[in-house]
N, C-alpha and C positions, 0 to 999 in steps of 0.2 A: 504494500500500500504506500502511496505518495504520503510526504508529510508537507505540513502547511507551515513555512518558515516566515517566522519575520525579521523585519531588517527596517529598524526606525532609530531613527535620533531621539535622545531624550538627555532634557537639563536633568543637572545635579539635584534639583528639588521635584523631580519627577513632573516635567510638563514634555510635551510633545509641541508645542504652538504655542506661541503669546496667544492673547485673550481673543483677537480678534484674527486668527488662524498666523499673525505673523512669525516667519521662519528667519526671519534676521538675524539671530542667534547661530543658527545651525551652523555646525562645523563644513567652511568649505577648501582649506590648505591641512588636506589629509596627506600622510606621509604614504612612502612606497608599501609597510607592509599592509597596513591598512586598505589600501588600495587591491593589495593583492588577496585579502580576506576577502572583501567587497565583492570581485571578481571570482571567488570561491564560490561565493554563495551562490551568484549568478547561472557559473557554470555547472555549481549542482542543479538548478532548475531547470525546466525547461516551460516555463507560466510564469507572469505576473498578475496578479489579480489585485485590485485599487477602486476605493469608492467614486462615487460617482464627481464629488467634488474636485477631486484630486486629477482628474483623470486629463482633463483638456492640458492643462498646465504641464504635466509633466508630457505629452504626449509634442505640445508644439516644442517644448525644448530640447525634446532628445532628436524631433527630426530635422529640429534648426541645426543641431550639431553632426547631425552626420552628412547635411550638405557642404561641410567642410573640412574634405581630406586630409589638410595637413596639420589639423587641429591638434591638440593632446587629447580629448577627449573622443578622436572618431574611433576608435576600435569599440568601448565600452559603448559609443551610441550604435555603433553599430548591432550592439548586444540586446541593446533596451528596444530598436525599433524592429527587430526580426524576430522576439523571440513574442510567442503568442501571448493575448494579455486580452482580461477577461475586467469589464468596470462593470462594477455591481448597482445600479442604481432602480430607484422604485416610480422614480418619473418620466426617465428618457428610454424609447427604446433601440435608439441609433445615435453614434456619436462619431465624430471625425477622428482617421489617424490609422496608420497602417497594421495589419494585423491586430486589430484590437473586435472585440465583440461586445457586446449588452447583455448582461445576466436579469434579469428582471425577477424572476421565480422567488422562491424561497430560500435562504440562505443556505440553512443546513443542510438543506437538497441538494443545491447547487452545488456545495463544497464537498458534500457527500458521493455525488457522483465525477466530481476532478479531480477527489484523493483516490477513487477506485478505478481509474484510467489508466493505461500502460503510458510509464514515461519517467522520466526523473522528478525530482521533487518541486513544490510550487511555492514562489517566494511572493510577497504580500508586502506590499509599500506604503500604504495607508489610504487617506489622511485619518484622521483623527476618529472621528465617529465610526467611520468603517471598522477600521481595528477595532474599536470598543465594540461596536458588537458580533466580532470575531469572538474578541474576550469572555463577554458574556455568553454569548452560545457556546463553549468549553470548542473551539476548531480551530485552535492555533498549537503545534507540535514544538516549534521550539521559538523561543524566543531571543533574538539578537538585537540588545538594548545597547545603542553607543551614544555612551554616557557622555555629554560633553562639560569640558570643564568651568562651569558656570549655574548661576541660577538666577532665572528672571521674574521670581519670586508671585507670581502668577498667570496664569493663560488655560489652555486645555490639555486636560489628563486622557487616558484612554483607561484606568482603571478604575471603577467605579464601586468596586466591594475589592473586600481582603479575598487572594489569592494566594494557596502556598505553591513554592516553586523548589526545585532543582538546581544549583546551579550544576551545571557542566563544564564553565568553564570562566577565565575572567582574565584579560588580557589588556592591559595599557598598551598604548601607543606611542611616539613620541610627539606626535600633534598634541599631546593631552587627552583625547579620546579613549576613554577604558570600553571594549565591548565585555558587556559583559551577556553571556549566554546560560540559557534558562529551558527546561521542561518541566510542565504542569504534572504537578503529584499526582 
């Protein structure tokens, strides 16, 4: 069976987003190994799956970037706009952007039948609300929290009740970025 990985930024004080979804915080002069965990996780998946909010944005940035070959970043854009990607939303049911699709269904349904699909495993980039009710419906397999080093003292959480966890693993950075990685007891 596929597992459902996730792969989010989160402050020191446990926010994923300022209050009004802003990501100005977020860590973006990541070191090499960092980059090549990123790229791990990537290439264990063969899915993205991303709520509905999330989805335009990250979808015109990654094909903004691989209109440009000699970029640093066109190999991984390369990665994000070929690899299949699934936006879960309950309003729309077609969105702009290459190999991407519209889930509309039921969550656990949905997740249910693209964990039991032949393939590598399916990584999950958010935003905010989507993960939270990933969280709450118990359908996320591990979690990859890269911690960054800061707190902006409020905004939006994806954790809504106590959770116990696993760790499996907990790795600093030299950017300051600790991932720390997690499965639900």
């Amino acid at each position: 069976m596929r597992r459902l990985k996730l792969q989010m930024q989160i402050t020191a004080d446990g926010f994923v987003a300022g209050p009004n979804g802003e990501l100005d915080w977020a860590t973006e002069k990541m070191d090499e190994k960092l980059l090549q965990f990123i790229n791990y996780l990537v290439d264990t998946s063969d899915t993205i799956l991303m709520g509905r909010k999330m989805t335009p944005g990250f979808i015109k940035y990654w094909e903004h970037e691989i209109a440009k070959p000699e970029g640093p970043q066109y190999s991984f854009a390369r990665k994000m706009v070929e690899l299949p990607k699934v936006a879960f939303s309950r309003t729309q049911d077609a969105m702009e952007g290459q190999n991407l699709r519209v889930e509309n269904g039921d969550l656990r349904n949905a997740i249910g039948r693209l964990k039991q699909a032949p393939g590598k495993d399916i990584i999950v980039y958010g935003g905010a609300s989507f993960v939270a009710s990933l969280i709450e419906n118990a359908l996320i397999d591990e979690f990859n929290l890269f911690v960054a080093p800061l707190a902006i003292g409020n905004g939006m959480r994806i954790f809504k009740d106590r959770r116990p966890f696993t760790l499996t693993a907990s790795i600093p950075y030299p950017c300051g970025v600790v991932v720390n990685t997690y499965e639900p007891r």
